[in-house]
C-alpha positions in Angstrom: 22.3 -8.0 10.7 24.5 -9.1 8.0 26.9 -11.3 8.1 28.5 -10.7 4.5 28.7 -7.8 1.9 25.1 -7.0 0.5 24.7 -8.1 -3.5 22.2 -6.5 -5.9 20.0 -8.7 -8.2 17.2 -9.0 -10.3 13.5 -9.6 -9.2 13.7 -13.0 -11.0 16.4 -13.8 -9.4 14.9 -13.2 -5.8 13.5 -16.9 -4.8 16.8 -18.1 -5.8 17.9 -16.0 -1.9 15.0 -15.7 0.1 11.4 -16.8 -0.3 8.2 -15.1 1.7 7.0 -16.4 4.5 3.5 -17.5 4.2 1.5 -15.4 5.8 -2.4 -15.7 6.5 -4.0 -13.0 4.1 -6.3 -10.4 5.7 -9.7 -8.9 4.7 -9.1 -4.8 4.6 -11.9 -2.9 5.7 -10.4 -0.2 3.8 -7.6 1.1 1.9 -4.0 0.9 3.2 -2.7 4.9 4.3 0.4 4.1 2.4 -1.6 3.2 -0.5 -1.9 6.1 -2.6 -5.3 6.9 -4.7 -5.7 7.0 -8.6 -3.7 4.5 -10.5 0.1 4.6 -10.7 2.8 2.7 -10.9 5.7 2.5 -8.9 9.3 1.1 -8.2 11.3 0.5 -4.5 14.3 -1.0 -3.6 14.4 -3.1 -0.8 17.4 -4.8 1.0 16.8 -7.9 3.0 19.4 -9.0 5.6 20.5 -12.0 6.9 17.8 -12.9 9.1 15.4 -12.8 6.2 14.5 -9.0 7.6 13.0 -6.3 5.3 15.3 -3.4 7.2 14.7 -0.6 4.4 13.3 0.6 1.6 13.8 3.1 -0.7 11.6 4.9 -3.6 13.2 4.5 -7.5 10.4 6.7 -8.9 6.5 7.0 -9.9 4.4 7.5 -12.4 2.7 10.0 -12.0 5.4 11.7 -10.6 4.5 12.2 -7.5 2.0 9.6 -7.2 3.9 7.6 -4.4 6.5 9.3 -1.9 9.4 7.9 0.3 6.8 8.3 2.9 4.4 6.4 1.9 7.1 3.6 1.1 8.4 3.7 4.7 4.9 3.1 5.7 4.2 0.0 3.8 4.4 -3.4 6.0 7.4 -4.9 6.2 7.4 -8.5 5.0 9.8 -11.5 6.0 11.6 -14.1 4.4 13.3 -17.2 4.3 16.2 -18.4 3.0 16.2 -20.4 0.4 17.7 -23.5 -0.2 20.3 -22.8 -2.3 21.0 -20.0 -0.1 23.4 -21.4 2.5 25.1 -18.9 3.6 21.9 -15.9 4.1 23.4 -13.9 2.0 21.9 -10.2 2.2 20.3 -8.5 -0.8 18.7 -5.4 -2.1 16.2 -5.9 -5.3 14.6 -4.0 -7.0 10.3 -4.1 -6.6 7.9 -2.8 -9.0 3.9 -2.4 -8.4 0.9 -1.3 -10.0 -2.3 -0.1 -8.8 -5.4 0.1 -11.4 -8.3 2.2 -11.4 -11.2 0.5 -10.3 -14.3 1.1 -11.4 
């Protein structure tokens, strides 16, 4: 749901909007499917609506190319949010999310 125009901003700028909910972490018995292997990097849009919902996401690029697909971002968990205080009015937004993964050894 949104209940005004969706805005664009900066990662920094994100807990100035909406703020994860605490969730309770879990142990992994093993790796995520959506999780590719190797190391990469990667960068996803996401646009939150008023309700503090994740509804989509949507691959920028990787490196390797290649290394993570649209797939793979739709089957990421979706988080949730809160609004912030300063954000009154629940305004929607789509931000921009970057992540790493490093070889381990």
């Amino acid at each position: 749901m949104f209940n005004t125009k969706v805005i664009t901003i900066e990662n920094s700028q994100l807990n100035q909007y909406w703020l994860l909910e605490q969730i309770k972490p879990v142990m992994l018995n093993k790796r995520p499917d959506w999780l590719p292997r190797g190391a990469g990097k990667g960068e996803y849009y996401i646009t939150i609506d008023s309700n503090g919902n994740e509804v989509s996401k949507e691959l920028i690029g990787s490196q390797p190319e290649g290394w993570m697909t649209q797939a793979l971002v739709n089957k990421m968990p979706k988080q949730q949010y809160e609004p912030a205080a300063s954000n009154i009015k629940r305004v929607p937004v789509k931000v921009k999310m970057d992540f790493e993964v490093k070889r381990m050894n």
